[in-house]
Each structure stands twice: as structure tokens, then as C-alpha cells.
C-alpha positions in Angstrom: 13.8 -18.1 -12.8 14.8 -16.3 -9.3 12.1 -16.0 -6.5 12.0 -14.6 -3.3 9.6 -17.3 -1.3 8.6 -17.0 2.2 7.4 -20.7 3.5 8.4 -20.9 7.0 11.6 -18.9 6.2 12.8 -16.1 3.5 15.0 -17.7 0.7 15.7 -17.0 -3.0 15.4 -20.1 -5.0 14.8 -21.1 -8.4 11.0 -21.9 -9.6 9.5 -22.2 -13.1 9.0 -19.2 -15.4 5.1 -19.2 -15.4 3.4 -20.4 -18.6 0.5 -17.7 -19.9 -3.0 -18.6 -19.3 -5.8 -17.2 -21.5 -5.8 -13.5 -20.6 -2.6 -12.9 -19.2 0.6 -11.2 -20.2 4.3 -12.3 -18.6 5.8 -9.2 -16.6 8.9 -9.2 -16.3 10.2 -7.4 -13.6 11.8 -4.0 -13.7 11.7 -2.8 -9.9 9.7 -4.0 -6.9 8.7 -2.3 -3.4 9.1 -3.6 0.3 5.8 -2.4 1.9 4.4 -3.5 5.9 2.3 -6.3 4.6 5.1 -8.0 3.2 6.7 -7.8 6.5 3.7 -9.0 8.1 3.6 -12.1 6.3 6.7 -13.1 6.9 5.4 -13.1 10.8 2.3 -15.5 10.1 0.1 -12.7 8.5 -2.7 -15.1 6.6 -0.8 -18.1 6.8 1.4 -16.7 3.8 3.1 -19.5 1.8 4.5 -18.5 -1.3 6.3 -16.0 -3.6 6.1 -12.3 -1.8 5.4 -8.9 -3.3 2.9 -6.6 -4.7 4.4 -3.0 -5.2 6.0 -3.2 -9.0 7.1 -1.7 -12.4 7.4 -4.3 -15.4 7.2 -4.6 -18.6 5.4 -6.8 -21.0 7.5 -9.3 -23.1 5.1 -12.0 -23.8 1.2 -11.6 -24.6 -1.3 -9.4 -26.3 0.2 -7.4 -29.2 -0.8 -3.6 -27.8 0.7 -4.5 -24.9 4.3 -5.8 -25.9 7.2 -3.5 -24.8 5.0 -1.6 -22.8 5.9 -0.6 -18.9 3.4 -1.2 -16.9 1.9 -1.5 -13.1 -0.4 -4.2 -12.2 -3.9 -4.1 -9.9 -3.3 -6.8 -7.2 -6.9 -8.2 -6.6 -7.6 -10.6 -9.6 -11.4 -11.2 -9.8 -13.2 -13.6 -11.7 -15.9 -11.3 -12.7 -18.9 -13.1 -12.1 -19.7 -12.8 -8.6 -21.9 -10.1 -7.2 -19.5 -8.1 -5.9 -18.0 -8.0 -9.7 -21.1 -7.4 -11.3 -21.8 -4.4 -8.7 -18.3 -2.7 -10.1 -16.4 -3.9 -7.2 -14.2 -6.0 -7.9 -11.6 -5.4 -5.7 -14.3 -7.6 -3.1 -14.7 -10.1 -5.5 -15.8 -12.6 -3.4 -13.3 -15.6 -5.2 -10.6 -13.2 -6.1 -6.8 -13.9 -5.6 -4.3 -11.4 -4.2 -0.7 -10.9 -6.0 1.9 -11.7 -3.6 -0.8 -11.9 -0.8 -3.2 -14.8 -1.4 -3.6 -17.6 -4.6 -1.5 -15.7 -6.9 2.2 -15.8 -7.3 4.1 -12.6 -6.2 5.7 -9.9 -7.9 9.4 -10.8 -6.1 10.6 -13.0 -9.3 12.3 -12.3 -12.3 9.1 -13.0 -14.0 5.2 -13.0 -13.7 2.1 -13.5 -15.4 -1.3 -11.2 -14.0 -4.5 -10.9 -16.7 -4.4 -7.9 -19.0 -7.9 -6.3 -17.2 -5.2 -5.5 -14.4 -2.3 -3.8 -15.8 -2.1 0.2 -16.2 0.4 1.7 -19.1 2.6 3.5 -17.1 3.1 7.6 -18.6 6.3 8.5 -20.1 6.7 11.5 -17.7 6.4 8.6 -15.0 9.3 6.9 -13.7 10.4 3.8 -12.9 11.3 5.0 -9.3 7.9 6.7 -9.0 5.5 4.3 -10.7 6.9 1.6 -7.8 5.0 3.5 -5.4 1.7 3.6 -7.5 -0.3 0.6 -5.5 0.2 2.1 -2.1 -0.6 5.5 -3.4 -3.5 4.3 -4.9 -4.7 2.7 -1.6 -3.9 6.1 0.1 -6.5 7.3 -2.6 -9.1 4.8 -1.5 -9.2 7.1 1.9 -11.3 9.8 -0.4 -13.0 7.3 -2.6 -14.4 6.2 1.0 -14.8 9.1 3.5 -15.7 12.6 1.9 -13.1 15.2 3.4 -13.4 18.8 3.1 -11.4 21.7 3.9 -12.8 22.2 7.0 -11.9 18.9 8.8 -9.2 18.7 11.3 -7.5 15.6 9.5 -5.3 12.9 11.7 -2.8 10.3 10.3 -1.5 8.1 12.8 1.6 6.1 11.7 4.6 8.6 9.8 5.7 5.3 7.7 5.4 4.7 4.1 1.3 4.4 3.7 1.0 6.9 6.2 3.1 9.4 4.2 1.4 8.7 1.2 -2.0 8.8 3.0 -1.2 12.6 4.5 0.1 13.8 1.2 -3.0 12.5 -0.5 -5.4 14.1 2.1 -3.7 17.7 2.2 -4.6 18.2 -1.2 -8.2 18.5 -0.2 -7.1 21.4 2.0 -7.8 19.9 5.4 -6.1 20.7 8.1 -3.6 17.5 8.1 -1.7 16.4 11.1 0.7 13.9 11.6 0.9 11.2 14.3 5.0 10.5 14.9 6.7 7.9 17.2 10.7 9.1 16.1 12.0 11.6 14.8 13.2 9.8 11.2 10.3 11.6 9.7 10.8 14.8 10.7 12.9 16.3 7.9 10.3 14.6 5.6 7.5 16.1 7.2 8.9 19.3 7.3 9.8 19.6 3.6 6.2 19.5 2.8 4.9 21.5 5.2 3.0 18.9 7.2 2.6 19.5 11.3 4.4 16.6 13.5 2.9 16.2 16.3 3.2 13.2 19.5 0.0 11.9 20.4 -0.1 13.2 23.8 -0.1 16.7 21.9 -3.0 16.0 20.2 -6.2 17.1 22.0 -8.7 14.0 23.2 -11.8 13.0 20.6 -11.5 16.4 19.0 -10.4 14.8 15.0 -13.1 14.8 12.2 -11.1 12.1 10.5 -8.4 9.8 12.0 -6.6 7.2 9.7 -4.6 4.6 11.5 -1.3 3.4 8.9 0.5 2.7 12.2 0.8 -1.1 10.8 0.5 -2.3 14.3 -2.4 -3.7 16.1 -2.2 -1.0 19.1 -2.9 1.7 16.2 -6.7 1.3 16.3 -6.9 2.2 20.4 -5.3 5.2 19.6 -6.9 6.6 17.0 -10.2 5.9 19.0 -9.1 7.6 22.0 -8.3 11.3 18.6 -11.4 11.4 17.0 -14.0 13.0 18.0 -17.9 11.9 18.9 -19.7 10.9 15.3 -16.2 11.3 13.6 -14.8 9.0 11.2 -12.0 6.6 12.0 -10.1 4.9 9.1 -8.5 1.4 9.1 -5.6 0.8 6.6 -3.0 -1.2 8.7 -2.8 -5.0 8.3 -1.0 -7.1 11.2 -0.7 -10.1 12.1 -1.9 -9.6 15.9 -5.2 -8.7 16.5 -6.4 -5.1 17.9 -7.4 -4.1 22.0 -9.6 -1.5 21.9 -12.6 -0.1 24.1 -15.3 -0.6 21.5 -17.6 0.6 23.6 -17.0 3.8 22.8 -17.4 3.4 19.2 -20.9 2.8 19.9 -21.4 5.6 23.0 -19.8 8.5 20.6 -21.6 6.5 17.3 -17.6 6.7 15.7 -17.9 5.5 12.0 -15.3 3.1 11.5 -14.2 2.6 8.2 -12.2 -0.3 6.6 -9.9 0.7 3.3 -7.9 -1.3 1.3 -6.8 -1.3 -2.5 -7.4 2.1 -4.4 -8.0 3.5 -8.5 -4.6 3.1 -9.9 -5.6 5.5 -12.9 -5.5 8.4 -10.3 -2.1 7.5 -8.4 -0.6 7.6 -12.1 -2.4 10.8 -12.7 -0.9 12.5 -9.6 2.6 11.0 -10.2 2.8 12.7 -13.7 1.4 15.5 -12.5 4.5 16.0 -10.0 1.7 16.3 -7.1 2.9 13.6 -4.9 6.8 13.5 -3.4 8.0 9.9 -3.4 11.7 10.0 -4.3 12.2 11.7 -1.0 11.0 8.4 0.8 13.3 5.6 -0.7 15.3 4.7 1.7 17.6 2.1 0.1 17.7 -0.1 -3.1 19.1 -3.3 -3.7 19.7 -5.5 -6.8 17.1 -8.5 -6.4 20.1 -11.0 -5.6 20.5 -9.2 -2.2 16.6 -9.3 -1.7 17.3 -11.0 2.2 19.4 -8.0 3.2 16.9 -6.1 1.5 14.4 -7.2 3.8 16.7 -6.9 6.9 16.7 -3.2 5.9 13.3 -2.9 5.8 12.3 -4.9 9.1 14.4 -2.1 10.8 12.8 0.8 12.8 11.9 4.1 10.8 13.1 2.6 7.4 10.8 3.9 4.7 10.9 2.3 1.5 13.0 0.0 0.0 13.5 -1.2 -3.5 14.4 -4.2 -5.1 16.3 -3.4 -8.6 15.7 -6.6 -11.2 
């Protein structure tokens, strides 16, 4: 089968069609989603060897009879279920898990994969293919609220207007904060305005004055400057992942006592939820798809400044 492998360099190449383990079903690929991590990767992010990609829509053609035929999106973190962190229902910390596309596991970028049944979600009728791509980032916009209560009277900042950032506002205006947006270009302006959420430059933005700042900048310079917006016994939220490591005055995390808040992978059962519900916009951010074949240009695309997200079509 077809893979897209980063191990040194980005090539598709041929590899073997994985053989089911106990617990598994074979995926086999309907549409898969560029995101920042994939990028960062390919620049030395965790020593990444391997086939990329974690954003996907599939469906089941080999394995357990109720799920045959059925589309589906898959949990990335595959735990073993033992370990304390699995016994205390998190098992998204599992302390011997493997990561789709990220760490141990093979990668959604191939014609075909295999990922354990306790990971896959049925993806809703009402859901589309196009829109169920997007369901592991939303979900990890999610994990903002499963981590940091937000009510309708914070001032709410998102640094970073790419495609978790996006997500991440979205998600947190529903819980009628007052929801800013942290933009370097203007390429997510006419996005921003569509649904009503206020662009702003950080030098705009009054100093220390945020209850909640969420860096999904994707760079490493993203957590000095959401320390320098939220305010004294604030919250600051990490969801970038980069290669480089962060510069920041942590000093003043301790002086102001800022909570800082690390937030990765998020409830998949309420990103689909949302999606069928019509409450989150993501047709508006694909930016370009390609058929798997052109997956290099694909990733060109995507390397490219402002570029939200792109697809690849199996």
C-alpha cells in the first residue's frame, strides 16, 4: 500500500498493508488532515521516524462484525490499560501508550491502517466526511474546558488565528466569554469576521489584564507572549507543540502566581456532537485538498504562511 513517511525526508513509498492484531480493525482511509504537528515533525519534532498523520475519516473493511462498513474517526493515544494513569480514567496519559502518526504507532497518511476498536467513534450520518476530518483537533480545542472552567464573565484570549486556534475560539465563545483573537496577518480576517469574533494585534491588547490566554501560536515564542496578556492569578493555556524550545520570564509566573496549564488530546464524543449539531464552522477553513498521490505538494501548501487546512483525498 501507499504511505507518506517522513525519515530524514518526505516521500511516498510502498510498505505492507498491516496485518490485524487482537482488537483492532483495518481503516482504510477516506480523507486525512495536515495539522502543525505534522509539520513540526518533519523539522525534528520527537525524533519522528515513520508514517505521518493523525487527523482522519475511514472506514472499517476488515474486523469486528458491528463495525464493518462503518465510517469512522479514531482517538490517537492507544493505551494499554493497565497502568495507573488507565486505571484512574485517563488514558490519554497512559504512561506506555503509543501516539498515531506521532509516536510507536503507524500513521493515518496510508491507504490503510489498523488502530484497536476501544479508539474508533461511528461517525453521525448528518456528519460529513469534510467535517468529521476536523474532529481530533476540535476535540483537543474541547480539552481547553474539560481543563480550565470558563464563564461568561472572563475576558478570553487566543493567541495564534491558525487552524487549532480557530477551533479553540469557536469552542470557547460558546460559553459566552468575551473571546478575542490574537492575529499576525490578515488571512484570517474574513474568517474572523464571519463569525463575529474581535481581531485584534497584540500590541492592542492591554498588558496582564486576560482571565484566560490560550497560546495555539504553534511556535515556541507563543508562550512569552501570552505571559506578558494575562493577568495576575489568571490562567494561561499551552496547546502548541514545536520543535524549539520556549524563552520566557518565568519569573513572573511565579510573582503574579499565573496558572499554567498544559492541554493536549480532547472527548471525541463532543467534537462529533457539535459537528452534527451545525455549531462549529469548519468548511470555511479548508484551504486546499489534494488526492493522496500529490501528498508532497500537499505538504508544500501547508508549510506556507496563513494556510489553514489542507486535505488529503484517498
Amino acid at each position: 500500500m501507499r504511505a507518506l513517511v517522513f525519515d530524514g525526508e518526505l516521500r511516498l513509498t510502498d510498505i505492507p498493508t498491516p496485518v490485524l492484531q487482537q482488537g483492532q480493525a483495518l481503516l482504510k482511509m477516506r480523507r486525512g488532515g495536515i495539522c502543525n504537528t505534522d509539520l513540526e515533525l518533519t523539522r525534528g519534532y520527537m525524533g519522528f521516524s515513520g508514517v505521518l498523520g493523525h487527523e482522519f475519516v475511514a472506514e472499517v473493511v476488515e474486523g469486528p462484525s458491528e463495525w464493518l462498513g462503518q465510517r469512522v474517526v479514531g482517538e490517537i493515544n492507544i493505551a494499554d490499560g493497565d497502568c495507573d494513569m488507565c486505571r484512574l480514567g485517563v488514558p490519554s496519559q497512559c504512561r506506555h501508550r503509543a501516539t498515531v502518526g506521532i509516536n510507536g504507532h503507524q500513521g493515518a497518511f496510508a491507504e490503510y491502517m489498523a488502530l484497536t476498536t476501544r479508539n474508533l467513534y461511528a461517525v453521525p450520518d448528518e456528519v460529513s466526511d469534510d467535517q468529521a476530518v476536523f474532529v481530533e483537533p476540535l476535540a483537543a480545542a474541547l480539552q481547553i474546558l474539560e481543563a480550565v472552567h470558563v464563564s461568561p464573565r472572563d475576558r478570553v484570549v487566543v493567541i495564534g488565528a491558525g487552524k487549532l486556534g480557530l477551533l479553540s475560539a469557536q469552542v470557547l465563545r460558546l460559553t459566552g466569554a468575551e473571546v478575542q483573537v490574537v492575529v499576525r496577518s490578515d488571512h484570517a480576517l474574513p474568517l474572523l469576521n464571519k463569525w463575529r469574533l474581535p481581531a485584534l494585534r497584540a500590541d492592542d491588547l492591554p498588558v496582564n489584564q486576560a482571565d484566560v490566554v490560550v497560546d495555539c501560536t504553534g511556535n515556541a515564542a507563543g508562550f512569552a507572549a501570552a505571559l506578558d496578556l494575562v493577568k495576575p492569578r489568571g490562567t494561561l493555556v499551552l496547546k502548541s507543540t514545536y520543535a524549539d524550545l520556549p524563552q520566557a520570564n518565568l519569573t513572573r509566573v511565579v510573582v503574579d502566581e499565573v496558572r499554567v496549564i498544559g492541554s493536549r488530546c480532547g472527548p471525541f464524543a463532543a467534537a462529533l456532537s457539535l459537528l452534527r449539531q451545525g455549531l462549529i464552522d469548519t468548511q470555511a477553513m479548508i484551504a486546499m485538498r489534494y488526492p493522496f498521490e500529490q501528498a508532497l505538494s500537499a505538504f508544500d501548501r501547508a508549510f506556507q504562511p496563513g494556510t489553514l487546512k489542507v486535505l488529503l483525498d484517498f
